[in-house]
C-alpha positions as CSV (number, residue, x, y, z in Angstrom):
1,X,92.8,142.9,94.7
2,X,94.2,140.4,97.7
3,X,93.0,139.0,100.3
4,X,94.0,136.9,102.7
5,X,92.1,133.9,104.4
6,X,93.8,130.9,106.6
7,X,93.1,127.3,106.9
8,X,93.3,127.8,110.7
9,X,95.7,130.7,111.3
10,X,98.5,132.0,110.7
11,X,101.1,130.2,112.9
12,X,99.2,126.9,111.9
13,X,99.2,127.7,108.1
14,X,103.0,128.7,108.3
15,X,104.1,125.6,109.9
16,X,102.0,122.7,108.3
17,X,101.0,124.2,105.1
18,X,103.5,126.3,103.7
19,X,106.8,125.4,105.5
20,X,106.2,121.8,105.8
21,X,107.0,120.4,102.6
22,X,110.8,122.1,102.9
23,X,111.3,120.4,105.7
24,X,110.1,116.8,104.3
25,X,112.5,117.9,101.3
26,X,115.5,117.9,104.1
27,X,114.4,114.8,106.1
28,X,114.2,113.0,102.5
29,X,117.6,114.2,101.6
30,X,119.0,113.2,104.8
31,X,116.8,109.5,104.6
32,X,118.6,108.9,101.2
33,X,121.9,109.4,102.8
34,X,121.4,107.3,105.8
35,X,118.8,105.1,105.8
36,X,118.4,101.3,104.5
37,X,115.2,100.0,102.3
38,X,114.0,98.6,105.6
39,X,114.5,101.9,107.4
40,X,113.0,104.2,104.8
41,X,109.8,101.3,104.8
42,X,109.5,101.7,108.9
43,X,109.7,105.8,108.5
44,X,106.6,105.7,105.6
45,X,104.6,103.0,107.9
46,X,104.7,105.4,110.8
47,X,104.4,108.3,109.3
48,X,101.4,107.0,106.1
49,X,99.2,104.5,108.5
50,X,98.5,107.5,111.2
51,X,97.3,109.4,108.5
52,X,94.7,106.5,106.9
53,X,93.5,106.2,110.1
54,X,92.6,110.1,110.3
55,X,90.1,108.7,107.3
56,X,88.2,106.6,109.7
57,X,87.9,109.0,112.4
58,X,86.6,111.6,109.5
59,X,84.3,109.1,107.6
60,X,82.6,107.2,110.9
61,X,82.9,109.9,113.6
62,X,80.0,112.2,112.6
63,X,76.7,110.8,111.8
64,X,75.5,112.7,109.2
65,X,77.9,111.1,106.7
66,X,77.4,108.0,107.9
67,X,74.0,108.0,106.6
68,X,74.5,110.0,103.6
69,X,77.0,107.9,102.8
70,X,76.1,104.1,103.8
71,X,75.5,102.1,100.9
72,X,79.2,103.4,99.5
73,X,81.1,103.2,102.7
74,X,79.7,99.3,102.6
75,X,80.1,98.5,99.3
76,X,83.4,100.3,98.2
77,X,85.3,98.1,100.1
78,X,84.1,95.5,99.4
79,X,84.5,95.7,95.6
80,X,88.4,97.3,96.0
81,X,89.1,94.4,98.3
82,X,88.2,91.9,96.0
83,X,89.7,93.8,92.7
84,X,92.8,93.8,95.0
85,X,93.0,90.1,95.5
86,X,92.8,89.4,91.6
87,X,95.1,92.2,90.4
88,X,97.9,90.8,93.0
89,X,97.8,87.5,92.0
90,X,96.9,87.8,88.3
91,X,98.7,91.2,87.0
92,X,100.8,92.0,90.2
93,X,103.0,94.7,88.6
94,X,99.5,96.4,85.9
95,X,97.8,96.6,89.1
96,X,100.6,98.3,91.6
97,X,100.7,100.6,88.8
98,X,97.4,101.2,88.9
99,X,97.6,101.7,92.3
100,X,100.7,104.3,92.4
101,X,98.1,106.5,89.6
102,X,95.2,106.2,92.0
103,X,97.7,107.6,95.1
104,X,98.9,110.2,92.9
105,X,95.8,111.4,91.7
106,X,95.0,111.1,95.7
107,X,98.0,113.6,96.3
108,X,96.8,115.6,93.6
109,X,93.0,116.0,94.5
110,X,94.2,117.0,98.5
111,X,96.5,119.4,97.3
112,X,93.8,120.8,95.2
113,X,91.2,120.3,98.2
114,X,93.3,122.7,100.3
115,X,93.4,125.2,97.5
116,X,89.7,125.3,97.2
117,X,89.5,126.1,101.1
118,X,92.0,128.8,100.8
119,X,89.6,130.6,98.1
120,X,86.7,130.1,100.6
121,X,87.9,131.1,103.9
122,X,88.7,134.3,101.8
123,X,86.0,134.3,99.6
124,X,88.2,134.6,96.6
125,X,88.5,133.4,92.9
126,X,85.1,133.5,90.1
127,X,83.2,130.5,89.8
128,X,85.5,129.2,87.6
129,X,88.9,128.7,89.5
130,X,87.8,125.8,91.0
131,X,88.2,124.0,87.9
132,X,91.3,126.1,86.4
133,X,93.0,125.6,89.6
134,X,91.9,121.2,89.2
135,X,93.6,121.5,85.8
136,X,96.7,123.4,86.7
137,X,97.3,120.6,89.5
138,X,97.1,117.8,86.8
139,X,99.1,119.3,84.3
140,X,101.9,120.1,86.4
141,X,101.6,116.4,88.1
142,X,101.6,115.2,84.9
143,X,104.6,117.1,83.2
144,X,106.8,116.3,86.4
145,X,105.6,112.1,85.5
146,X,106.8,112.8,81.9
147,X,109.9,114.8,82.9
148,X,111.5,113.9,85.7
149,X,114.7,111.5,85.8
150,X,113.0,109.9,88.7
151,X,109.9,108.9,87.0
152,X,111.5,108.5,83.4
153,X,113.6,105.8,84.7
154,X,110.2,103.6,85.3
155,X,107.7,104.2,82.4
156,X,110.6,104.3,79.9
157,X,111.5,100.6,80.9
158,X,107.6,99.8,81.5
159,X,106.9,100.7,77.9
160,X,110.5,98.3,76.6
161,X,108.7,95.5,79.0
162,X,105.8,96.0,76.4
163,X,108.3,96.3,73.4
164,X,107.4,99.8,72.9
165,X,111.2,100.5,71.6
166,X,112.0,104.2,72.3
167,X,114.9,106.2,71.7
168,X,116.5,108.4,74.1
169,X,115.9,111.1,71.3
170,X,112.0,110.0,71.5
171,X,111.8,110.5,75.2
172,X,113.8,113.8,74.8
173,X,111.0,115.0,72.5
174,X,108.0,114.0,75.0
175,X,109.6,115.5,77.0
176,X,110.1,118.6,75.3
177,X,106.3,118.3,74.5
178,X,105.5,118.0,77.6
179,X,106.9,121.0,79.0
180,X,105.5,123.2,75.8
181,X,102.2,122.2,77.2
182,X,102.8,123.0,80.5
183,X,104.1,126.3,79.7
184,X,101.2,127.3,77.4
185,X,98.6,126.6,80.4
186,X,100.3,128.2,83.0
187,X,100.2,131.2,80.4
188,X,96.4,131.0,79.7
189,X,96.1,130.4,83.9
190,X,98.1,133.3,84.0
191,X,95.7,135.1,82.2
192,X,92.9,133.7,84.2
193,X,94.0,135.2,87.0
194,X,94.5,138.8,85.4
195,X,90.4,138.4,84.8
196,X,89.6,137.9,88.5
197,X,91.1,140.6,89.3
198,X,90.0,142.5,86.4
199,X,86.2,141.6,87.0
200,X,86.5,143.0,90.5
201,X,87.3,139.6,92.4
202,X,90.3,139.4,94.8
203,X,92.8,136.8,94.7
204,X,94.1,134.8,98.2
205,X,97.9,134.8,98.0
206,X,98.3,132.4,100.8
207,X,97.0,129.9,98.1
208,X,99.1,130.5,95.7
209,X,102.2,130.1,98.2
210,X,100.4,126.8,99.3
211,X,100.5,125.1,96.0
212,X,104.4,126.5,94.8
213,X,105.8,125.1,98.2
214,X,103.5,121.7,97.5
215,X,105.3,121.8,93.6
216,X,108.3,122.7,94.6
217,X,108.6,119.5,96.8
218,X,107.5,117.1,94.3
219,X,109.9,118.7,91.1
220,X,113.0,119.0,93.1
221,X,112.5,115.7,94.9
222,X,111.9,114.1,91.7
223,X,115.0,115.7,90.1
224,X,117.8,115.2,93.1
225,X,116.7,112.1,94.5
226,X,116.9,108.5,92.3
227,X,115.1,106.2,95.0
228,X,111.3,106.3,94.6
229,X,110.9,105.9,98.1
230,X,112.3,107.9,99.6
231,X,110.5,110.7,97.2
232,X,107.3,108.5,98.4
233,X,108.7,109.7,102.0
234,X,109.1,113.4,101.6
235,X,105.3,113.3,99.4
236,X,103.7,111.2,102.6
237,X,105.2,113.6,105.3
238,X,103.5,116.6,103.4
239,X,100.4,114.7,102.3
240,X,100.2,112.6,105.8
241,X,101.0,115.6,108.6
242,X,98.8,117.9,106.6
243,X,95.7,115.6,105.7
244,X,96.0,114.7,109.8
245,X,95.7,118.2,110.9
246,X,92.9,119.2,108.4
247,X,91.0,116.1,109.9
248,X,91.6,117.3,113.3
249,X,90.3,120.9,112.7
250,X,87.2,119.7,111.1
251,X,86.5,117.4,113.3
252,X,87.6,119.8,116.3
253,X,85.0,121.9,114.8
254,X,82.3,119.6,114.6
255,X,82.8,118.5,117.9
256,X,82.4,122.1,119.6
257,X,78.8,122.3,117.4
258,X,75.9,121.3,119.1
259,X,73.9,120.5,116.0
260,X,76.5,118.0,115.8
261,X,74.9,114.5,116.6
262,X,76.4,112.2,119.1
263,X,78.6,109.7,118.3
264,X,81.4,107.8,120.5
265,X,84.0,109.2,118.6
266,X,82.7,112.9,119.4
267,X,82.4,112.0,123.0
268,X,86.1,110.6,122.9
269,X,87.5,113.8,121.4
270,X,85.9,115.9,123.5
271,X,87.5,114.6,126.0
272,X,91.1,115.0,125.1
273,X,90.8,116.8,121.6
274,X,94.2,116.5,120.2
275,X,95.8,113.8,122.7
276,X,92.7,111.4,122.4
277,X,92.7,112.6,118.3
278,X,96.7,111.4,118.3
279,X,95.9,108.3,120.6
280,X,93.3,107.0,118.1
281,X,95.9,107.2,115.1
282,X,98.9,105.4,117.4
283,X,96.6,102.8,118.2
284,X,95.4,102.0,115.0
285,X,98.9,101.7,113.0
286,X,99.9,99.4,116.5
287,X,96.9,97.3,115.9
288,X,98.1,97.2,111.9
289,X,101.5,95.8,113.4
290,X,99.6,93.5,115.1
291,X,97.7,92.1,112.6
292,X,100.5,91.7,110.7
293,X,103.1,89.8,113.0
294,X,105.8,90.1,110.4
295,X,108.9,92.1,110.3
296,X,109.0,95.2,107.8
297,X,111.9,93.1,105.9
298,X,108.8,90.3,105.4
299,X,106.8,92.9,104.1
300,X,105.5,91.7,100.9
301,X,101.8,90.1,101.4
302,X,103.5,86.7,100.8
303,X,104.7,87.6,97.5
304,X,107.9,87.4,96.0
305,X,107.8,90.9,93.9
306,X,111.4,90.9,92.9
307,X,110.8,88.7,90.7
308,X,107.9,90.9,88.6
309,X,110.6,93.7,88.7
310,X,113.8,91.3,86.9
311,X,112.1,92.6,83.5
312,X,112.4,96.2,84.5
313,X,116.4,96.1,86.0
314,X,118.2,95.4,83.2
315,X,119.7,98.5,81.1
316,X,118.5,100.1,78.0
317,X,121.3,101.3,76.3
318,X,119.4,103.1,73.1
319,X,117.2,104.8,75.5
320,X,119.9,106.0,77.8
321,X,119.1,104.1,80.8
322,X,121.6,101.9,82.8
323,X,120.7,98.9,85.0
324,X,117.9,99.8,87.5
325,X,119.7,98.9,91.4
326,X,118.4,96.4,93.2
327,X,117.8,99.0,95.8
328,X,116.2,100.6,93.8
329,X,113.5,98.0,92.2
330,X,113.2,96.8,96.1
331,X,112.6,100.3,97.1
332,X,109.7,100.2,94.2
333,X,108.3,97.1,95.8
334,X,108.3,98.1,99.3
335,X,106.6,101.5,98.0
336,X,103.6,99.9,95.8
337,X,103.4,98.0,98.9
338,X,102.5,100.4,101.6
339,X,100.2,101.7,98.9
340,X,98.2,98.7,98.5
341,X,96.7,99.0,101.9
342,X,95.6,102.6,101.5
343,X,92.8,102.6,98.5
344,X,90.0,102.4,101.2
345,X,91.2,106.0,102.2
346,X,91.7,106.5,98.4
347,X,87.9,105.5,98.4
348,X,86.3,107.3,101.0
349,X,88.3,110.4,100.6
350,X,86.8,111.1,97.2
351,X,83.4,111.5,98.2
352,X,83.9,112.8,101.8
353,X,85.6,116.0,101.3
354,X,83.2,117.8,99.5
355,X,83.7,122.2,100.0
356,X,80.9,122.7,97.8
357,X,78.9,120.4,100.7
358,X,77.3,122.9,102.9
359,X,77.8,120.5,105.8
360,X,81.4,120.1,104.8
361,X,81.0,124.0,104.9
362,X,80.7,124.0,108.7
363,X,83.5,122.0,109.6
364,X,85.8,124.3,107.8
């Protein structure tokens, strides 16, 4: 009926994969309390640039995908690089928005990457779960868009900007809608899971666990905290710590197998495993710094934002929304910032991290 499988192991699983995200729920509470815009922006740079750099170790330390995978690890960039440039100086705020979706649906597809490895490590789940388990992770990202104060607060006022006029009545019944929907799937995922079981397939709990401690950071986040950064913070300390450990077992992995094809990177780690694997990510967010010369209170690619969020700060009585702080909108722009730089890792991470690749198979 059960049957349990790790990630790694138990004491690994327990700390970074299951207990994690309740303490980035109490370092976010505390942030909120005591921390300035600037502040919070310093916390995500250290804590989000370590983790794209775990990207590049995956993507260009092992051969093999480097030639399965040339002609997109050349040309992505290029294209996103350039889309970039336009969108932020032609539709600033359409294309931050577009960005926040794409990291979102990043958060979303991880989340749901880790689930798949918890059902094969254990061998667990039909040959369906995969995608009733993709589902379940959309519609409950999706619902907690829709429903939560947090998130309300923005698309209500984006739709006004677009003179979509909507009553607070209206957005009570989306909402409402919203949360029918999400009950009825959960019901027929429900009874998904009662046919595993009853076609003589065993179910991991450890997966399970996984994704309610993953939810349960993102809905009660959303729901006691009003700055959007600071929820970006508590999302990019689970997200960030746990896509940097996953990277490091895989390519620990890889490393230790001699079918494994040299590389520098594979004769670096296997040098100094995790202190050469955590030297790699410091010096890449120092060499971001760097390039950057600019303090974080300059940190706007040379672009006054505020200006593009002066639409979306002023209150909307019928629809039950007061003035939007300037904290606030600034913690907005200092957010869709730091995401900016992170759709190369967006890119490579949606072709890399493949569990039905059998030579993703052996790094797991």
């Amino acid at each position: 009926m059960f049957r349990i499988g790790y990630i790694h192991n138990f004491r690994t699983d327990l700390a970074f994969f299951l207990l994690l995200p309740f303490l980035a729920i109490g370092f976010s509470l505390l942030a909120q309390n005591y921390l300035s815009a600037v502040a919070l922006l310093s916390v995500s740079v250290w804590i989000t640039y370590p983790h794209h750099a775990a990207t590049f170790v995956r993507t260009f330390g092992l051969k093999e995908d480097m030639a399965q995978y040339r002609e997109r690890l050349i040309v992505g960039p290029i294209v996103i690089i350039s889309l970039a440039w336009v969108g932020l100086n032609y539709a600033p705020i359409t294309y931050l928005a577009l960005i926040q979706f794409w990291a979102y649906q990043h958060s979303i597809m991880q989340q749901h990457g880790f689930a798949r490895i918890y059902d094969f490590k254990a061998r667990t789940g039909m040959a369906t779960t995969g995608k009733w388990d993709l589902c379940l992770n959309w519609v409950l990202f999706v619902n907690l868009l829709i429903t939560a104060p947090l998130f309300t607060n923005f698309w209500v006022r984006e739709m006004y900007v677009y003179n979509w006029r909507i009553t607070a009545e209206q957005v009570t019944m989306v909402q409402n809608v919203s949360w029918s929907l999400t009950g009825v799937y959960v019901f027929l995922y429900a009874i998904h899971l009662v046919t595993v079981l009853r076609t003589g397939h065993a179910l991991n709990p450890l997966k399970y666990c996984f994704l309610g401690s993953s939810y349960f950071l993102w809905y009660f986040v959303a729901w006691q905290i009003d700055n959007v950064f600071v929820f970006g913070i508590a999302d990019r300390i689970m997200h960030g710590v746990q896509y940097m450990v996953i990277v490091y077992l895989y390519m620990d992995r890889k490393v230790q197998d001699s079918e494994t094809e040299e590389t520098y990177i594979k004769r670096f780690l296997s040098a100094g495993h995790i202190s050469a694997y955590l030297g790699l990510l410091l010096v890449y967010t120092l060499l971001y710094q760097i390039v950057r010369d600019k303090p974080f209170s300059e940190f706007n690619f040379g672009l006054n934002l505020m200006i593009f969020m002066e639409p979306y700060m002023q209150s909307i009585p019928e629809a039950g929304l007061g003035e939007l702080s300037e904290k606030n909108a600034l913690s907005f722009v200092f957010f869709m910032a730091v995401e900016t730089v992170a759709t190369i890792h967006y890119y490579y991470d949606s072709f890399i991290w493949k569990v039905s690749n059998k030579k993703t198979q052996k790094g797991l």
